[in-house]
PLY file of the C-alpha trace (Angstrom):
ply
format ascii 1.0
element vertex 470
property float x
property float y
property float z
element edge 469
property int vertex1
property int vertex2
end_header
0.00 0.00 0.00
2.99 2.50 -0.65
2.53 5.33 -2.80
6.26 5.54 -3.62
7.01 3.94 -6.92
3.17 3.89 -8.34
1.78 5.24 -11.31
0.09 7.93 -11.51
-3.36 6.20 -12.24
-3.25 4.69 -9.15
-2.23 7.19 -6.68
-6.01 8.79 -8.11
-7.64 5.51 -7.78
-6.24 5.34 -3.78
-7.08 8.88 -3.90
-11.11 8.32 -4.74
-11.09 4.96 -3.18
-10.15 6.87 0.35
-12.71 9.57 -0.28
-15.37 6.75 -1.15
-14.08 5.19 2.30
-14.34 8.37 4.34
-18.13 9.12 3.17
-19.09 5.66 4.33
-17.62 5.96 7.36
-19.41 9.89 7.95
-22.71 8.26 6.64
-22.50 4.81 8.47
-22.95 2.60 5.19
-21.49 -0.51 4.46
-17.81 0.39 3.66
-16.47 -0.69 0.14
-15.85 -4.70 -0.80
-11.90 -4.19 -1.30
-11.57 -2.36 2.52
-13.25 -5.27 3.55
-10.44 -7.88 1.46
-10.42 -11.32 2.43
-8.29 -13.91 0.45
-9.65 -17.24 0.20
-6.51 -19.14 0.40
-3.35 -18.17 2.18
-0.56 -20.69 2.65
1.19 -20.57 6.00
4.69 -21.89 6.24
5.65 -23.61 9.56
8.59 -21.63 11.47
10.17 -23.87 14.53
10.93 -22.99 17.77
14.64 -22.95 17.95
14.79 -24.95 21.22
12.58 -27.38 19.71
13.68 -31.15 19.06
10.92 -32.38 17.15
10.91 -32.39 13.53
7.02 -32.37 12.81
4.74 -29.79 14.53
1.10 -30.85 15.85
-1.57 -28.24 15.58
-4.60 -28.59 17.37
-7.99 -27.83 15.44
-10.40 -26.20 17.91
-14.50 -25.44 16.53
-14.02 -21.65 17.18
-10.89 -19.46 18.17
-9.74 -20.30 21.71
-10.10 -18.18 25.03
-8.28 -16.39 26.68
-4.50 -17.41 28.33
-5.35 -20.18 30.97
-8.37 -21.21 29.22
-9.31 -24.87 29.05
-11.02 -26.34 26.27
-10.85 -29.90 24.25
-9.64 -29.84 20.59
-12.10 -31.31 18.12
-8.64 -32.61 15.75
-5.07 -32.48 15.03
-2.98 -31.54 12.27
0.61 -32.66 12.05
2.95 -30.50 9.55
6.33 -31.39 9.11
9.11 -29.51 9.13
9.73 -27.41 5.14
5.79 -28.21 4.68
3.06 -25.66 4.43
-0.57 -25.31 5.52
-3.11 -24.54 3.33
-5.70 -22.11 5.20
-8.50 -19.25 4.37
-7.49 -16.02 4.94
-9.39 -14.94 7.80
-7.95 -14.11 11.06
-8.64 -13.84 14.43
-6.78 -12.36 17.59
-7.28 -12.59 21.12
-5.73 -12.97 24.36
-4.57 -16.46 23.92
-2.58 -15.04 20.24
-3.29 -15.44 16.56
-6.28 -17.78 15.03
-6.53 -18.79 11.64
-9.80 -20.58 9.92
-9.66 -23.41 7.91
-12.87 -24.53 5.74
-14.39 -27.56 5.56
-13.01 -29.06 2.48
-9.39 -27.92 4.14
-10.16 -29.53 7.36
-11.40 -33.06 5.07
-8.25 -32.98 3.70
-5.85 -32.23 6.39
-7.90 -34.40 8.87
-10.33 -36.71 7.34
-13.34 -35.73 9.61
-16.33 -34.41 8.50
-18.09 -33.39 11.59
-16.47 -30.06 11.35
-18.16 -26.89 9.26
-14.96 -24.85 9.90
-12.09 -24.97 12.20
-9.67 -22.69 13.74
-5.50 -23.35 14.38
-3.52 -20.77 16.69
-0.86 -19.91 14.36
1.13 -17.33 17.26
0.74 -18.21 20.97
1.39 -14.37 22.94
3.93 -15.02 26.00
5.03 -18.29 24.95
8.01 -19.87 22.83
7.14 -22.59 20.05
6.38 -22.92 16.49
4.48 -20.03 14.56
2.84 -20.12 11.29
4.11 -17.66 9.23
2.14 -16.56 5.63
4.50 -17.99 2.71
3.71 -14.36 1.24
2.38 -11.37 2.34
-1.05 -9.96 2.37
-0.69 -7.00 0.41
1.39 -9.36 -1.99
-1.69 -11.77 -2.58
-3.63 -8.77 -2.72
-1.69 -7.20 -5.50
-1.88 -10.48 -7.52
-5.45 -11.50 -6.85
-6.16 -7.97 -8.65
-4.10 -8.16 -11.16
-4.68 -11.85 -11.69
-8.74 -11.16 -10.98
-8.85 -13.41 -8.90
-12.25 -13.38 -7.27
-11.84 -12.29 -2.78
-14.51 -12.31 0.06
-15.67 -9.24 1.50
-16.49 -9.82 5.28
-17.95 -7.98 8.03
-18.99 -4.92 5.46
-22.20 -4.62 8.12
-22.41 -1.67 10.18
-23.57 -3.09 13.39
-27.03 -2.40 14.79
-27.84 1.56 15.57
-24.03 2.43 14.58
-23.54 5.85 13.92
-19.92 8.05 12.73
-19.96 9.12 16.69
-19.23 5.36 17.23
-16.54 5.17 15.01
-15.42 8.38 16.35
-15.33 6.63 19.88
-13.70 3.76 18.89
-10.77 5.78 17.44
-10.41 7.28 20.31
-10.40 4.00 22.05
-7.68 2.65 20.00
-5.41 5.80 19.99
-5.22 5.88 24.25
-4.77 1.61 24.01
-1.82 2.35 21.39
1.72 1.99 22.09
2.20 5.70 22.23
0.00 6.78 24.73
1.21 3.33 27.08
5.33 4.20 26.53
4.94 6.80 29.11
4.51 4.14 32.16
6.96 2.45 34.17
6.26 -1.20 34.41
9.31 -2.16 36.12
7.52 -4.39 39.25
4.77 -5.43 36.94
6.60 -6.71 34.33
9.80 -8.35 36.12
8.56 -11.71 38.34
11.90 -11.74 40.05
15.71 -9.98 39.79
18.83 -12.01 40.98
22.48 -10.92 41.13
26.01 -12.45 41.19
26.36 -10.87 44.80
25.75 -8.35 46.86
26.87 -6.57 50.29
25.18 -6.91 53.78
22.97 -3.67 53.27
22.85 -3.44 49.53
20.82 -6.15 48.42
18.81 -7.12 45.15
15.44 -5.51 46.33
17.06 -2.13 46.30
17.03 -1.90 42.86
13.57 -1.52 42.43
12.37 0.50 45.49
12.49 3.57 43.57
14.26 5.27 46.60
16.96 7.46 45.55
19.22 7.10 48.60
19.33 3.23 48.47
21.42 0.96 46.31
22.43 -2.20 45.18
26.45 -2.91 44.99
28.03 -6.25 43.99
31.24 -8.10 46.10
33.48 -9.91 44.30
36.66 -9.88 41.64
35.93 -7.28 38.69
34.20 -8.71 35.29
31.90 -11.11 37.06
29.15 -9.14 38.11
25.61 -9.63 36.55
21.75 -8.64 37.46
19.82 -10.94 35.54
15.66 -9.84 35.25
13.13 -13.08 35.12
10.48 -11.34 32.95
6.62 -12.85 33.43
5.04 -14.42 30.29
4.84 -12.40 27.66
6.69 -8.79 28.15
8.51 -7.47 25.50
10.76 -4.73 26.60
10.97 -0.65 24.43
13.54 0.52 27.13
15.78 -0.65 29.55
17.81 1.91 32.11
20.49 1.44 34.83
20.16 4.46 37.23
23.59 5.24 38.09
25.38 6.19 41.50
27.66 8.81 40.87
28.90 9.43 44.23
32.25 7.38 43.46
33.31 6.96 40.26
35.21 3.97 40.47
31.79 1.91 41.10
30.30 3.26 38.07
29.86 0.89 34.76
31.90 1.88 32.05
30.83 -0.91 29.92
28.15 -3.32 30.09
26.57 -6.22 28.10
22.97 -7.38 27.62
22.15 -11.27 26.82
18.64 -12.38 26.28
16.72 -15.21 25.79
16.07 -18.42 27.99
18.67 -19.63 31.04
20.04 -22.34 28.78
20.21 -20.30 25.53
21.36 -16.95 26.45
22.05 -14.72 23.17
24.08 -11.72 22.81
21.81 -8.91 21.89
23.94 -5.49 22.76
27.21 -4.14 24.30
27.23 -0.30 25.62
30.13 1.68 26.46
28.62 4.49 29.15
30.03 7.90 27.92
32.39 9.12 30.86
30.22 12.23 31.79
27.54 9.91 32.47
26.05 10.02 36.18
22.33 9.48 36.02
19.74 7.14 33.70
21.25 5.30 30.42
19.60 3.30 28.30
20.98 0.00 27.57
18.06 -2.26 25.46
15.64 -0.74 23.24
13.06 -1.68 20.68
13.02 -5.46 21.66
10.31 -7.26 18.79
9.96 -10.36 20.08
9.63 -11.96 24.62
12.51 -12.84 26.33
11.80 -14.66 29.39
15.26 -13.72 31.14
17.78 -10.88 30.45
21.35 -10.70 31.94
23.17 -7.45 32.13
27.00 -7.86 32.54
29.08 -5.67 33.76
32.37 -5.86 31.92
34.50 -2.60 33.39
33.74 -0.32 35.75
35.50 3.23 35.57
39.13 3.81 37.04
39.54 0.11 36.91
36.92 -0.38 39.84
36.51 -3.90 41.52
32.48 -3.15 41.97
29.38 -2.42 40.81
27.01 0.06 42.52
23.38 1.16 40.99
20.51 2.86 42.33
18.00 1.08 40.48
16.80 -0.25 37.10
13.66 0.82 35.21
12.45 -1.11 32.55
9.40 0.32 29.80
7.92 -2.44 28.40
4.34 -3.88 27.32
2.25 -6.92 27.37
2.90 -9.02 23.96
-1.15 -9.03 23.29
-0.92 -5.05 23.89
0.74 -4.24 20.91
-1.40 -6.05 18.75
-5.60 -5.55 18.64
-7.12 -8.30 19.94
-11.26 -8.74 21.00
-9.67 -8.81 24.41
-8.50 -5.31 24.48
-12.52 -4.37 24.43
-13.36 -5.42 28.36
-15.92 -3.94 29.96
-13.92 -2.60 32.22
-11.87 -0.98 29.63
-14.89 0.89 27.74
-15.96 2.63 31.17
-14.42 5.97 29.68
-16.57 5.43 26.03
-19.96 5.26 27.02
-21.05 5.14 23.06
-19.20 1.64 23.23
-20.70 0.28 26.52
-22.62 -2.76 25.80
-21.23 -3.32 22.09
-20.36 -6.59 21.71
-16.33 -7.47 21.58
-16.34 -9.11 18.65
-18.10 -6.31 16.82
-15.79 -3.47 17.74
-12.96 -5.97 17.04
-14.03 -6.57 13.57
-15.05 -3.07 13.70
-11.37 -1.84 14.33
-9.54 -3.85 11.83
-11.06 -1.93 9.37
-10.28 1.65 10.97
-6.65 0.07 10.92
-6.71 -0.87 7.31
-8.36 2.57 6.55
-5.67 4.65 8.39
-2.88 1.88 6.10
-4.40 3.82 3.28
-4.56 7.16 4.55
-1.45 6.61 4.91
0.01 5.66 1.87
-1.73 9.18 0.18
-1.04 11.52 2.91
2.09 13.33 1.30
-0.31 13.85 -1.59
-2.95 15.53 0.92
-0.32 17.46 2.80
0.36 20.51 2.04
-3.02 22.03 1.27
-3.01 24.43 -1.67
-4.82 27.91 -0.64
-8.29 26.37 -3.65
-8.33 22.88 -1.88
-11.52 23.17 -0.48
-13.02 19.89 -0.73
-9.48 18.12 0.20
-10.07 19.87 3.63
-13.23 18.88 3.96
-12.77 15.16 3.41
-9.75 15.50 6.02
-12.04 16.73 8.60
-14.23 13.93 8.26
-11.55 11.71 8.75
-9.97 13.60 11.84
-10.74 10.54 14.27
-8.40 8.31 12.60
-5.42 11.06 11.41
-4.28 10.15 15.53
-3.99 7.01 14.18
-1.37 7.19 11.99
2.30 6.98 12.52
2.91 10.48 11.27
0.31 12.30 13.13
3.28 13.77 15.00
4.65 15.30 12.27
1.62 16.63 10.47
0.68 17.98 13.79
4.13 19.84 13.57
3.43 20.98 10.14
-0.02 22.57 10.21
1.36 24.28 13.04
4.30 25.58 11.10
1.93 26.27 7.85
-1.02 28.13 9.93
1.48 30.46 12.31
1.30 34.12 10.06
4.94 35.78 9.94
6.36 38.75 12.12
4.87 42.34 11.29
6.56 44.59 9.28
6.55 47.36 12.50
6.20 45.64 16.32
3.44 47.12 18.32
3.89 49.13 21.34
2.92 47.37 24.65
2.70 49.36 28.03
2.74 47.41 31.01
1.25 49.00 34.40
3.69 46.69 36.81
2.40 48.93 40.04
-1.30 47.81 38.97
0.33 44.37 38.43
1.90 44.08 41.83
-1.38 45.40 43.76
-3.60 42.84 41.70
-1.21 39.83 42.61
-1.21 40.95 45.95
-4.95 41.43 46.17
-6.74 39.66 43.71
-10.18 41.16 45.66
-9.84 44.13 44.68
-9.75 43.67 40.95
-12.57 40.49 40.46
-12.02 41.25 36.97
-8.51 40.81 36.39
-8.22 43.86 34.23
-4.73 45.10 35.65
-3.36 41.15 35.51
-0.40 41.24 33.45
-2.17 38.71 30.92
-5.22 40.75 30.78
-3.02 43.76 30.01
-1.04 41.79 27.25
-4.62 40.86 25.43
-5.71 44.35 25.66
-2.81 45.74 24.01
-2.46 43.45 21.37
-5.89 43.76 20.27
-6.49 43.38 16.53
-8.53 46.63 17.09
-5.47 48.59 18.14
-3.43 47.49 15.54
-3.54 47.47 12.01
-3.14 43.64 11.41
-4.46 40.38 13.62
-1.35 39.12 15.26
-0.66 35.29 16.15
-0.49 34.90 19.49
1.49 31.57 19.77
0 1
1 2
2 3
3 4
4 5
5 6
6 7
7 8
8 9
9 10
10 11
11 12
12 13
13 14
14 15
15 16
16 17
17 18
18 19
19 20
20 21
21 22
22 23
23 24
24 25
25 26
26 27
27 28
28 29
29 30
30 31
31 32
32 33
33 34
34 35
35 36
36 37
37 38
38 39
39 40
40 41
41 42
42 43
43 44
44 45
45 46
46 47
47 48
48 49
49 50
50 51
51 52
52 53
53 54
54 55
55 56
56 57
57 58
58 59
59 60
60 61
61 62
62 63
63 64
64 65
65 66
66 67
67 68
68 69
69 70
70 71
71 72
72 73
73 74
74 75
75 76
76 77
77 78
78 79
79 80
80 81
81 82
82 83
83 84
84 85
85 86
86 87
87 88
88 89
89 90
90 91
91 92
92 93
93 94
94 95
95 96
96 97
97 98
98 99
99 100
100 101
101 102
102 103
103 104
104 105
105 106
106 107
107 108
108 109
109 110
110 111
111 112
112 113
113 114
114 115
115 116
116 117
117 118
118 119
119 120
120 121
121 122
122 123
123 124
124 125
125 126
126 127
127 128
128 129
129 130
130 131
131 132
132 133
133 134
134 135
135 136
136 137
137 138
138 139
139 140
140 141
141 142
142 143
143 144
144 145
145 146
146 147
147 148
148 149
149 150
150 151
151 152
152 153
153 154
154 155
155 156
156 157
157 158
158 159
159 160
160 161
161 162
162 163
163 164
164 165
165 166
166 167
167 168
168 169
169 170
170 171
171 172
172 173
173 174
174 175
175 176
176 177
177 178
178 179
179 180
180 181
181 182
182 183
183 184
184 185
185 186
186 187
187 188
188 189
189 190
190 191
191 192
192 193
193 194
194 195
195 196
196 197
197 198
198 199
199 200
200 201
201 202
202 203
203 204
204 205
205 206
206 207
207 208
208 209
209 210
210 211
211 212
212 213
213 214
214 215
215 216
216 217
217 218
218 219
219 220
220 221
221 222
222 223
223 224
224 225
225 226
226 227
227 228
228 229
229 230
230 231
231 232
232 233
233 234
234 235
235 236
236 237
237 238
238 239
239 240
240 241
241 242
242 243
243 244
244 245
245 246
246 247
247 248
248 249
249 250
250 251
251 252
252 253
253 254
254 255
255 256
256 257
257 258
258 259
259 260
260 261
261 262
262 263
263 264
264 265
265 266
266 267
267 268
268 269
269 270
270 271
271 272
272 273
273 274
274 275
275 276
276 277
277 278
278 279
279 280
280 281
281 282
282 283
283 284
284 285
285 286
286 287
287 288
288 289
289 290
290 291
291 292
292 293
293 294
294 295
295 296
296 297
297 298
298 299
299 300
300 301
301 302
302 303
303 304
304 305
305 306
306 307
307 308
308 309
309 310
310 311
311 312
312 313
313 314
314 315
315 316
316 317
317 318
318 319
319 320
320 321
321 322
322 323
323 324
324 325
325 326
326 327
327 328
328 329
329 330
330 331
331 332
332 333
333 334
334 335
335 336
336 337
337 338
338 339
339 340
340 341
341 342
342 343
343 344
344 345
345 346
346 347
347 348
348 349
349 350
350 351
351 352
352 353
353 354
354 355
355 356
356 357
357 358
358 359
359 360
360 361
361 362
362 363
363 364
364 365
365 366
366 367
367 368
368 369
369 370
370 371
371 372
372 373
373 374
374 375
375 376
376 377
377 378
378 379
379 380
380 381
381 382
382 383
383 384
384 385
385 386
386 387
387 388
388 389
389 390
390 391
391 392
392 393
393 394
394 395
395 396
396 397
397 398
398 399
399 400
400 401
401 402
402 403
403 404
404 405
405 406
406 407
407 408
408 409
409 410
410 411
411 412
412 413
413 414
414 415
415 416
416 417
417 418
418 419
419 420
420 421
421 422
422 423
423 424
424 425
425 426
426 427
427 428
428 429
429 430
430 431
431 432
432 433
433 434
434 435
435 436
436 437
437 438
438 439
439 440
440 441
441 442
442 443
443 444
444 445
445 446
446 447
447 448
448 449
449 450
450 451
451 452
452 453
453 454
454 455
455 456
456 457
457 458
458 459
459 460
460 461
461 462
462 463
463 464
464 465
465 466
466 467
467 468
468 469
């Protein structure tokens, strides 16, 4: 769905295909067949589990897509797939707490299992919080997109209903929703005790124990004992955490006890990997990253000290902080829409979780294709009248995006007028001032504030031209 690279034709047809989108979405029709694109065959390769010994994978077939994690519940068959083989399935998929589901039909399920009791059947391809084999599409979706179209290969609209009484407030809501559930609205919170089930360390003195480095008190700390280069603090994660940021808080009281370079190895005990080595700049004396942007769970990671400055002997931190989310937080899932979670969106109180799930993949493929034709919407051209219409109807989703930031940053910069030709004049009473802020009584109107006084003077009607008062 990337503009760059297209021609010309169909950059316009994305174009009137997102207008055609947006008026749906402001009347509350049934959005367009090819928003709504379902494949009806995607093969799924089967990628193993490193730590895995078997050769063939088992997949269990269950009637309907699993609950939650810790949910118990019989499987109705069982596929085996060996290793290099592939898994013919439809291309419908389903995500909730327990990970990734993906339907087989019927005549896929006769063939792969030779029962016939079964209408359709459903096979977690991605288990969140847990290691073991995946199933991976064999090519993307926008791939078999792009060559069932040009191939005309005939797709399956689904869920192109707009649910019972749904109206564009509801969609509005349910942007909303997803924006303060996204990943940048949730990087802001320290999750360092709720994410970490236990810390241990090579060693420690009589008073500056392990627990120290997460009781967020800044005049505690934990310090290691022993000969130089074998100090570690290795961080048990719980079941699916994948970690943005990791930070050692520093204690820069002596110098020889500070890190000067340190190590991070991740994975499981048995099969530690290397994943980064960071040399702490010298001037150094408070928070530094070490780990950032992990993609994927590690259930344990071990920071090594490898030097300490001025040849120390030991380690001493304050603390460590960790940023990190829940694997199933990063991707939409029907579980993200709890009731307890919709108490702030009263518009999507009582809507079933399925529905807004459904409801929400297609915001998310709408705001792919906004998009991929936003540099061709931004800037506005001083005649574009109905371009900035159709952008206000879709100002739900323009949070959405990935570069809301920076066309936040631009309409800013494109809407702020430039500096008058001659300054205005702008007399200050501070004596008036100084009696109001001592007094506020005796002025309920604020009229000699020194705020009130700037907005008087700098009144379009004393000056010649409006002025911008950013």
């Amino acid at each position: 769905m990337r503009a760059g690279g297209e021609a010309p034709h169909q950059i316009l047809g994305r174009l009137r295909f997102l207008l055609q989108c947006s008026e749906c979405f402001r009347r509350a029709q049934a959005l367009p067949p090819a928003l709504c694109y379902v494949p009806r065959e995607v093969q799924y390769k089967i990628c193993k589990d490193p730590a895995a010994a078997a050769a063939r994978s088992l997949l269990s077939v269950w009637d309907s897509p699993g609950p939650a994690r810790g949910g118990k519940r019989a499987a109705r068959a069982t596929i085996e797939v060996r290793k290099g083989g592939c898994l013919r399935a439809t291309g419908e998929e389903y995500c909730n707490g327990a990970g990734l589901w993906v339907k087989l039909s019927k005549e896929q399920l006769e063939e792969y299992t030779g029962t016939r009791g079964l209408e359709e059947g459903w096979v977690l391809a991605q288990r969140f919080g847990e290691r073991g084999d995946k199933l991976v599409p064999v090519d993307s979706v926008q791939r078999i997109q792009c060559q069932h179209q040009t191939l005309g290969v005939d797709y399956r609209p689904a869920v192109r209903f707009v649910p019972p009484g749904w109206t564009y407030e509801h969609d509005m809501e349910l942007g909303r929703f997803l924006y303060d559930h996204s990943e940048k609205r949730l990087q802001h919170v320290d999750c360092t005790k709720e994410h970490i089930n236990s810390i241990e360390v090579s060693s420690h003195t009589e008073d500056c124990v392990a627990a120290h480095l997460t009781d967020k008190l800044t005049y505690t700390f934990w310090e290691s004992s022993g000969p130089p280069g074998q100090h570690w603090v290795r961080l048990n994660m719980k079941k699916g955490a994948i970690v943005k940021r990791l930070w050692l808080m520093l204690d820069g009281q002596s110098n020889s006890y500070v890190p000067r370079r340190v190590a991070v190895y991740g994975g499981t005990l048995s099969r530690l990997q290397h994943l980064r080595t960071v040399l702490i700049n010298e001037n150094s004396y408070q928070n530094v990253c070490i780990l950032r942007d992990m993609k994927t769970h590690m259930p344990v990671l071990e920071i090594r000290f490898l030097e300490c400055r001025d040849q120390g002997y030991n380690v001493r931190l304050q603390g460590i902080k960790i940023m990190s989310f829940w694997e199933w937080d990063l991707i939409l899932n029907a579980d993200m829409f709890q009731p307890a979670r919709l108490v702030r969106y009263p518009l999507l109180e009582g809507v079933d979780a399925d529905v807004l799930y459904r409801r929400a993949v297609l915001i998310q493929r709408f705001v792919q294709l906004l998009e991929s034709v936003l540099c061709y919407l931004i800037p506005l051209s001083e005649d574009s009248i109905g371009t900035f219409n159709a952008l206000r109807s879709m100002k739900p989703f323009l949070l959405l995006s990935k570069q809301s930031e920076a066309l936040i940053a631009h309409c800013l910069q494109s809407s702020e007028s430039s500096a008058p030709h001659t300054l205005p004049k702008l007399y200050i009473n501070r004596l008036l001032a100084q009696e109001h802020r001592a007094n506020p009584a005796l002025d309920p109107s604020c009229r000699n504030a020194v705020f009130t006084q700037l907005y008087d003077g700098l009144r379009s009607s004393k000056n010649n031209q409006p002025l911008d008062y950013r």
